[in-house]
BAVEX-420288 format. One record per residue (C-alpha): residue number from 1; x, y, z. Coordinates in Angstrom, 2 decimals. Layout:
N
+-----+---------+---------+---------+
|  nr |      c1 |      c2 |      c3 |
+-----+---------+---------+---------+
| NUM |       X |       Y |       Z |
...
+-----+---------+---------+---------+
REM end
This chain:
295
+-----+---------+---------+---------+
|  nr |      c1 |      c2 |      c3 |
+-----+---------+---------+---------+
|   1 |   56.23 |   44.34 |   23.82 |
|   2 |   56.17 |   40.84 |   23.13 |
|   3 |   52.58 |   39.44 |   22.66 |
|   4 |   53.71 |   36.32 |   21.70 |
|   5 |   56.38 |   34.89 |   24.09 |
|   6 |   55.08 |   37.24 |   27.51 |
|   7 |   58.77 |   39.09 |   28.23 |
|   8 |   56.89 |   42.39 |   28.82 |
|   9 |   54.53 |   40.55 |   31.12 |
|  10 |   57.99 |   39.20 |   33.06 |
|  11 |   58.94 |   42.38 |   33.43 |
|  12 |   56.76 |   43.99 |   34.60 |
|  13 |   55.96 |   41.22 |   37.27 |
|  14 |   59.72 |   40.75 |   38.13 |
|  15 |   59.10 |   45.22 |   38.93 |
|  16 |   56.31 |   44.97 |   40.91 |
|  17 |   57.52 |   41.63 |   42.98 |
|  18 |   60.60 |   44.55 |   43.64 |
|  19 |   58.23 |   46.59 |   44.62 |
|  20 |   56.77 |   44.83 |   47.19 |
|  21 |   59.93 |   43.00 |   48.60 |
|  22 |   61.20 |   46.84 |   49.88 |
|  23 |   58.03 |   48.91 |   50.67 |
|  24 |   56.73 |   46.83 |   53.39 |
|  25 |   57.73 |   47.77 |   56.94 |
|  26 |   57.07 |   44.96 |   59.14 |
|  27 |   57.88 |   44.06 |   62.79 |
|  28 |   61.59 |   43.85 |   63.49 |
|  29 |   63.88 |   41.32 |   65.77 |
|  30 |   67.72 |   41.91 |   64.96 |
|  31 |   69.47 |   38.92 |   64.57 |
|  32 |   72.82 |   38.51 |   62.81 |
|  33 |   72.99 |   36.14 |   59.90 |
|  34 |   73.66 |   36.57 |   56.06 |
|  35 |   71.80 |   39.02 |   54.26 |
|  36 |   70.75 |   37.26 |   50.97 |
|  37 |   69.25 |   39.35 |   48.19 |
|  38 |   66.71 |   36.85 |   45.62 |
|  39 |   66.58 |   38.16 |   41.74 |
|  40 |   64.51 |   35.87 |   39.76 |
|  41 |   65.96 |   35.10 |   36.22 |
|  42 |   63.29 |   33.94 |   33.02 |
|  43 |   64.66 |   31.76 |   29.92 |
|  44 |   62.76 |   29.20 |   28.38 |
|  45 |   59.52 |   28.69 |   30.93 |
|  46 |   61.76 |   28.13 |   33.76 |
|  47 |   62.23 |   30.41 |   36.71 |
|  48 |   65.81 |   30.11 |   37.70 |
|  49 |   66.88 |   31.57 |   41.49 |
|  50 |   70.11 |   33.56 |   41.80 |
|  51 |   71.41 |   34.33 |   45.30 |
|  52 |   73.75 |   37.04 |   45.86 |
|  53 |   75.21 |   36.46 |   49.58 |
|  54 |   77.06 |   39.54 |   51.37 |
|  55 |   79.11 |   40.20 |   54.55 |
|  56 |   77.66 |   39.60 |   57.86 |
|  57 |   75.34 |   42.36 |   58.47 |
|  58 |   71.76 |   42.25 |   60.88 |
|  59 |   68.83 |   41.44 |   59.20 |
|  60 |   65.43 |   41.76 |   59.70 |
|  61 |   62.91 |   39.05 |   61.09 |
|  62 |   59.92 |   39.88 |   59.19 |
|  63 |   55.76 |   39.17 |   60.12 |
|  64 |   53.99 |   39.20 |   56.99 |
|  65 |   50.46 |   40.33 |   57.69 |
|  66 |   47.49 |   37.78 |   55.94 |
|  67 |   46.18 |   40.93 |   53.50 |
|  68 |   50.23 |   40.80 |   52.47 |
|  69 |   50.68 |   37.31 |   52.51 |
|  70 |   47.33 |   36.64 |   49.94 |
|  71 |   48.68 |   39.25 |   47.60 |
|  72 |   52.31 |   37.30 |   47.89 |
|  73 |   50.24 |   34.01 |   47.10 |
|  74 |   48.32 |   35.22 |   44.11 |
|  75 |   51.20 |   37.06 |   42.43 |
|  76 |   53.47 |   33.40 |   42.75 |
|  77 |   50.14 |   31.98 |   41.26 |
|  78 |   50.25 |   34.59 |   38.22 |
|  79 |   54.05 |   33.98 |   37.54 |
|  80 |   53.21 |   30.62 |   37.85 |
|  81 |   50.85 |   30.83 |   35.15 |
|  82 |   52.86 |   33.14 |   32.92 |
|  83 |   55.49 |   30.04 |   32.99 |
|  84 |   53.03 |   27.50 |   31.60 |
|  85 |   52.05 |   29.50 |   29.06 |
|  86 |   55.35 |   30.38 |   27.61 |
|  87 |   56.11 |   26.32 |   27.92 |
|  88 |   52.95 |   25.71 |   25.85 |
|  89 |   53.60 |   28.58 |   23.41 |
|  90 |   57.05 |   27.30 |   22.85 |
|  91 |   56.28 |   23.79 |   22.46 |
|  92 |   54.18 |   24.42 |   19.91 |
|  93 |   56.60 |   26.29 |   18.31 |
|  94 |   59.18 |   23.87 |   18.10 |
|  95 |   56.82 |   21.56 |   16.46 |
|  96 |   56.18 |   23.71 |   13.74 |
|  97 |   59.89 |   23.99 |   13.56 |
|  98 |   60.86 |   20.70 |   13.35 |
|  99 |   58.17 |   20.43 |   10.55 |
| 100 |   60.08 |   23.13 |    8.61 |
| 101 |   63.43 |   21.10 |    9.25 |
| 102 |   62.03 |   18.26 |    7.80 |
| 103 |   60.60 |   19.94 |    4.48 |
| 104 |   63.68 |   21.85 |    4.28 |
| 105 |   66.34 |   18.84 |    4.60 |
| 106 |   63.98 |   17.40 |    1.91 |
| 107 |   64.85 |   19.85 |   -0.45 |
| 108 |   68.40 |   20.17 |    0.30 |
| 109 |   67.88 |   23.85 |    1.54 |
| 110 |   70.52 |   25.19 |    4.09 |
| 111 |   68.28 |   27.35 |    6.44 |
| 112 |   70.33 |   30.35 |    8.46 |
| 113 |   68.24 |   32.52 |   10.65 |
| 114 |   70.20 |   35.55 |   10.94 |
| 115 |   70.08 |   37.50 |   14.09 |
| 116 |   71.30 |   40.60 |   15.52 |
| 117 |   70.58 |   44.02 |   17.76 |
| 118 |   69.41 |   46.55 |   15.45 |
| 119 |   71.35 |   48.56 |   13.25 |
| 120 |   74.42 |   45.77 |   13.50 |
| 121 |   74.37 |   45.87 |    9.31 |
| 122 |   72.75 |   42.32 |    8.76 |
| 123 |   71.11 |   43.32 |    5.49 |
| 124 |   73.75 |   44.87 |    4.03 |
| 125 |   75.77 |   41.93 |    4.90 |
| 126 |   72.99 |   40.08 |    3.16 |
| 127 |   72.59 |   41.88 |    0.35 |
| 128 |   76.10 |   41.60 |   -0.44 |
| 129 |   76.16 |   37.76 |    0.52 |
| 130 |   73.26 |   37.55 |   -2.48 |
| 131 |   75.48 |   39.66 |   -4.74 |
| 132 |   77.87 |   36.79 |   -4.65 |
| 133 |   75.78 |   33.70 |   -4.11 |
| 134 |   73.04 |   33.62 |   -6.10 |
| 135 |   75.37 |   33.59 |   -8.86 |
| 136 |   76.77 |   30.16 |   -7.94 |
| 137 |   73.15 |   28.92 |   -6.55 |
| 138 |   69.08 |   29.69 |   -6.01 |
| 139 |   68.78 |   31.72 |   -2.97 |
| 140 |   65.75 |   33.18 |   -1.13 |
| 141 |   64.56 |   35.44 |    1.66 |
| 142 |   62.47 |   35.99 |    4.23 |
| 143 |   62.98 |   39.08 |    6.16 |
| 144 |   61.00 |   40.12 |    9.40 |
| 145 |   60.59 |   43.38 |   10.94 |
| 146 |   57.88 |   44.89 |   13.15 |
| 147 |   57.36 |   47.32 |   10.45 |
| 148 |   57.81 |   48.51 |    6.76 |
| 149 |   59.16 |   46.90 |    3.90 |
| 150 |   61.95 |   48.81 |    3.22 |
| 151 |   64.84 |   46.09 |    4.05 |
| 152 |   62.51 |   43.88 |    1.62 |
| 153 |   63.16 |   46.26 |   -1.27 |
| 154 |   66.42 |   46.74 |   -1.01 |
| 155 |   67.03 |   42.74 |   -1.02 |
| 156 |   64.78 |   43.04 |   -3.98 |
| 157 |   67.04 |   44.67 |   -5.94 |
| 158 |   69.36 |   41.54 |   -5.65 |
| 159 |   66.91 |   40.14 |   -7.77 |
| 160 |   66.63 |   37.30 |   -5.20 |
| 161 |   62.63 |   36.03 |   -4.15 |
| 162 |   62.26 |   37.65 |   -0.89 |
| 163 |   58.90 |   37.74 |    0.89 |
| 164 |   58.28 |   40.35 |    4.19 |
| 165 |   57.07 |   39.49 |    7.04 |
| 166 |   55.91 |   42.15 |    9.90 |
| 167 |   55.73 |   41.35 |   13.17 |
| 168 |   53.73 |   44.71 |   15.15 |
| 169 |   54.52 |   44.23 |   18.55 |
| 170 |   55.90 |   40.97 |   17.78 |
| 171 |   59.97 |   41.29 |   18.98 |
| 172 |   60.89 |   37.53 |   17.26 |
| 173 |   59.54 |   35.92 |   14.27 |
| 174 |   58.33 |   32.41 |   15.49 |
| 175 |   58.35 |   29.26 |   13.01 |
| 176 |   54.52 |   29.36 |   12.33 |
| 177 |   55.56 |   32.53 |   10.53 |
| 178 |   58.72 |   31.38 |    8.79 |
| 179 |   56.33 |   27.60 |    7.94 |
| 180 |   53.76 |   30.19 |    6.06 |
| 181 |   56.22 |   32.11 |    4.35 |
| 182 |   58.07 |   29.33 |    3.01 |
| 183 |   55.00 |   28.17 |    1.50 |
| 184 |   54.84 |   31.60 |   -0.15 |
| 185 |   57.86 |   31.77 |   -1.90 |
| 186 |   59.19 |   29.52 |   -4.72 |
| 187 |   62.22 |   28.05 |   -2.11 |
| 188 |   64.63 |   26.32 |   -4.43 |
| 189 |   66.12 |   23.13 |   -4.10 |
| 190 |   69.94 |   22.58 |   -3.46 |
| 191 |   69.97 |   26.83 |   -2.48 |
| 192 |   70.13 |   28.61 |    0.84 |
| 193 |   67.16 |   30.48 |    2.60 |
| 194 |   68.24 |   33.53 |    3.94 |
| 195 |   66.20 |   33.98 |    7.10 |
| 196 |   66.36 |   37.90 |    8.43 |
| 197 |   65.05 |   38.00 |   11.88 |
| 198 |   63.69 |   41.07 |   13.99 |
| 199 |   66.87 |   42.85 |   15.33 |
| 200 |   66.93 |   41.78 |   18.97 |
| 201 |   69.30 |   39.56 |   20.96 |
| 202 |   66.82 |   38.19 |   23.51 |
| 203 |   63.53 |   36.82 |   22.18 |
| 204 |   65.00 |   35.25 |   18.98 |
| 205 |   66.95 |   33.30 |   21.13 |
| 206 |   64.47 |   31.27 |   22.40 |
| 207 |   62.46 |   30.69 |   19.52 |
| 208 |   63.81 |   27.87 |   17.03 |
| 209 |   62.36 |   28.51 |   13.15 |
| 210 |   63.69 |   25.34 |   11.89 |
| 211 |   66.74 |   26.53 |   10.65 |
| 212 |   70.00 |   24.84 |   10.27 |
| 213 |   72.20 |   27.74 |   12.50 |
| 214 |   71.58 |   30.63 |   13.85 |
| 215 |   74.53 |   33.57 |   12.79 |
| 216 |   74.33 |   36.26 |   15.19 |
| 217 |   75.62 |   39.57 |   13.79 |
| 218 |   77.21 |   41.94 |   16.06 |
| 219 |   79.34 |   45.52 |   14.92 |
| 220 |   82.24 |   46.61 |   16.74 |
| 221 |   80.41 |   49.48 |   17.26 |
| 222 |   78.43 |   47.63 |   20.01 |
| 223 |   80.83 |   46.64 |   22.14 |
| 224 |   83.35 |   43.63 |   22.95 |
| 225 |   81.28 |   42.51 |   25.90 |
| 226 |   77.79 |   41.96 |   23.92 |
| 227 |   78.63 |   38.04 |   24.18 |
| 228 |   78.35 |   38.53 |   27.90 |
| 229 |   75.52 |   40.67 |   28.08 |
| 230 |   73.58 |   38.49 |   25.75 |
| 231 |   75.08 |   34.80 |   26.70 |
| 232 |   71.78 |   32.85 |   25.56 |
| 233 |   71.61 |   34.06 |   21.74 |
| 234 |   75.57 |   33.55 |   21.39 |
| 235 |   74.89 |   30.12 |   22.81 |
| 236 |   72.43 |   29.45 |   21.07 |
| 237 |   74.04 |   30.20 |   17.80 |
| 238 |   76.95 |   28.57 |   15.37 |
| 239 |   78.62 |   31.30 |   13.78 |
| 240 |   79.09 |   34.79 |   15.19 |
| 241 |   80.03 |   37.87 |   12.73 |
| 242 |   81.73 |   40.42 |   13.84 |
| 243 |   81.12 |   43.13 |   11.05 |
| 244 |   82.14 |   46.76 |   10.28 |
| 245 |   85.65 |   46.04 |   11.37 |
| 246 |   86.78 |   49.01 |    8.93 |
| 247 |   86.00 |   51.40 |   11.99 |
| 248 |   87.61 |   49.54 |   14.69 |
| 249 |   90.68 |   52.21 |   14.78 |
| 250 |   87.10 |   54.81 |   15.41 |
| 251 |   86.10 |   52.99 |   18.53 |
| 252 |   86.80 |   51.32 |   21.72 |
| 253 |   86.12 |   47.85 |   21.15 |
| 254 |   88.90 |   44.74 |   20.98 |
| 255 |   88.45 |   41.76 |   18.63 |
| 256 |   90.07 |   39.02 |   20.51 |
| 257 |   88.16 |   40.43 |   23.86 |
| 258 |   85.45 |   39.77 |   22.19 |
| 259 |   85.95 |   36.23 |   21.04 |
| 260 |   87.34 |   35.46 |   24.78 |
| 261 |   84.15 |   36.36 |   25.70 |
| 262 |   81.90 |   34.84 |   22.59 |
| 263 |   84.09 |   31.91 |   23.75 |
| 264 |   83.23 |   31.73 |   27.18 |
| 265 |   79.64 |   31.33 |   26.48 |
| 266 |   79.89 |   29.19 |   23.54 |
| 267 |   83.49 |   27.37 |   23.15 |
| 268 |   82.31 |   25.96 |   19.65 |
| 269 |   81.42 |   29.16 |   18.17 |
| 270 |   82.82 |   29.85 |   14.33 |
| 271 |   83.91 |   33.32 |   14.11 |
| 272 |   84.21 |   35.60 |   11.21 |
| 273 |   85.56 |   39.18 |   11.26 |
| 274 |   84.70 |   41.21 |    8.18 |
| 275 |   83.67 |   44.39 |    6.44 |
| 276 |   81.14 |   45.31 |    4.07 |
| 277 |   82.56 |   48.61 |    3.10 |
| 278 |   86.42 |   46.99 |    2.48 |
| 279 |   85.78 |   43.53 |    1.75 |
| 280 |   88.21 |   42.57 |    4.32 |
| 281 |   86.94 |   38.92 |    5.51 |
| 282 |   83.81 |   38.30 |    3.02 |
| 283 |   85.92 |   35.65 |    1.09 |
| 284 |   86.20 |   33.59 |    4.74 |
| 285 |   81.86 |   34.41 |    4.98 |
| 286 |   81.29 |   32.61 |    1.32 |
| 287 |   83.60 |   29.72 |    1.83 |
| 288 |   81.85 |   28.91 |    4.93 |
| 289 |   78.72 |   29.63 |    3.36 |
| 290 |   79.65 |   27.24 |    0.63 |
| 291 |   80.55 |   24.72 |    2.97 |
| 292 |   77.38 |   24.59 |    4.47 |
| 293 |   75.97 |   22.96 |    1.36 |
| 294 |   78.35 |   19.93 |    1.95 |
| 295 |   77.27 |   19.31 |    5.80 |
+-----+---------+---------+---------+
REM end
């Protein structure tokens, strides 16, 4: 659950508002016309309508009774609601995270908030990424789950600063979070800040932490049509990774599918293809990492 941005309280309005639209039985008058089915859609505080329109078929004239009608009105009141608080949650958020922006451009620190579904292999790709880095330059990490410190430790043992941040119920770390952290850590000038988000594709989306790109990480273990399924973090984003190509001959998934479809949502997206366990693609990951510096 999300106690921060409300998703769990979308969904479980957007069930009970199906609920209602099919248990009623109410008085009938055939009459043929379109039968149009109404989904309601949640991104950013808006409420966006989606119509689906099928064949020809009867449909039913309905009479709402008052007792229905009221409990109509007040649930449209409560969604209602739920949307201006997400706008004033998210507003605020953004103005932390254009305070972060600032401090960070200041110090000449490239920002990437890395994002992924869990288990994609984002701190292993990290880890590695330190391996090599922080050789050439300062690096530093924040890294968020909803619990334990055990991706912490091992990024640790890079011997790279690295400060943990749990969320609980949280699904998304927000840029309050990342502005406190910061201020924890000894961030070095001219380096790179590693930020590790939560692994979910939704949520994250949404919430900018002042960072100079999102990457979203994806496995080809996932499938080719994640893109798709996801469209608003792989918009969202600048880079997409697709890792653990080393077992693409072990499962059904197809590279350039997948960047047709990264594509489709986002026709400016970098992509990467690489492998932790053979190498295969990291050197094309650290020169655009380097080149980062000299944006």
């Amino acid at each position: 659950m999300c106690i921060t941005c409300g998703c769990e309280s979308h969904r479980s309005s957007m069930g009970e508002n199906q609920n209602h639209e099919h248990e009623h039985h109410h008085e009938q008058h055939t009459h043929h016309e379109p039968q149009v089915i109404h989904h309601h859609y949640y991104h950013n505080g808006d409420v966006h309508h989606h119509y689906h329109i099928t064949a020809q078929e009867p449909i039913a004239k309905t009479f709402i009774p008052a007792d229905v009608q009221n409990h109509h009105d007040k649930h449209n009141d409560n969604q209602q609601r739920l949307v201006e608080i997400e706008q004033h949650v998210l507003a605020k958020n953004d103005h932390i995270a254009e305070h972060n922006r600032q401090h960070f451009a200041e110090r000449h620190i490239v920002a990437l908030n890395l994002v992924s579904s869990p288990g994609s292999g984002k701190t292993t790709l990290l880890t590695q990424t330190l391996g090599y880095l922080s050789t050439k330059c300062p690096c530093a990490v924040i890294e968020g789950d909803q619990q334990t410190s055990n991706d912490a430790e091992r990024i640790a043992q890079t011997g790279v600063p690295v400060i943990q941040v749990n969320t609980g119920k949280g699904c998304h770390l927000d840029a309050d979070m990342v502005h406190k952290a910061a201020h924890q850590l000894t961030l070095p000038d001219n380096g790179f800040l590693f930020i590790e988000n939560v692994g979910n594709l939704v949520c994250p989306a949404s919430f900018d932490l002042g960072e100079k790109l999102k990457v979203v990480v994806m496995s080809v273990t996932e499938g080719d049509d994640k893109p798709l399924k996801y469209p608003h973090m792989f918009a969202a984003a600048g880079l997409m990774i697709i890792n653990k190509v080393d077992l693409i001959n072990y499962v059904n998934f197809d590279i350039q599918q997948c960047i047709i479809n990264a594509r489709k949502i986002n026709p400016n997206l970098a992509i990467i293809s690489l492998s932790c366990v053979s190498g295969e693609g990291l050197s094309d990951w650290f020169e655009w990492l380097e080149a980062q510096q000299c944006v």
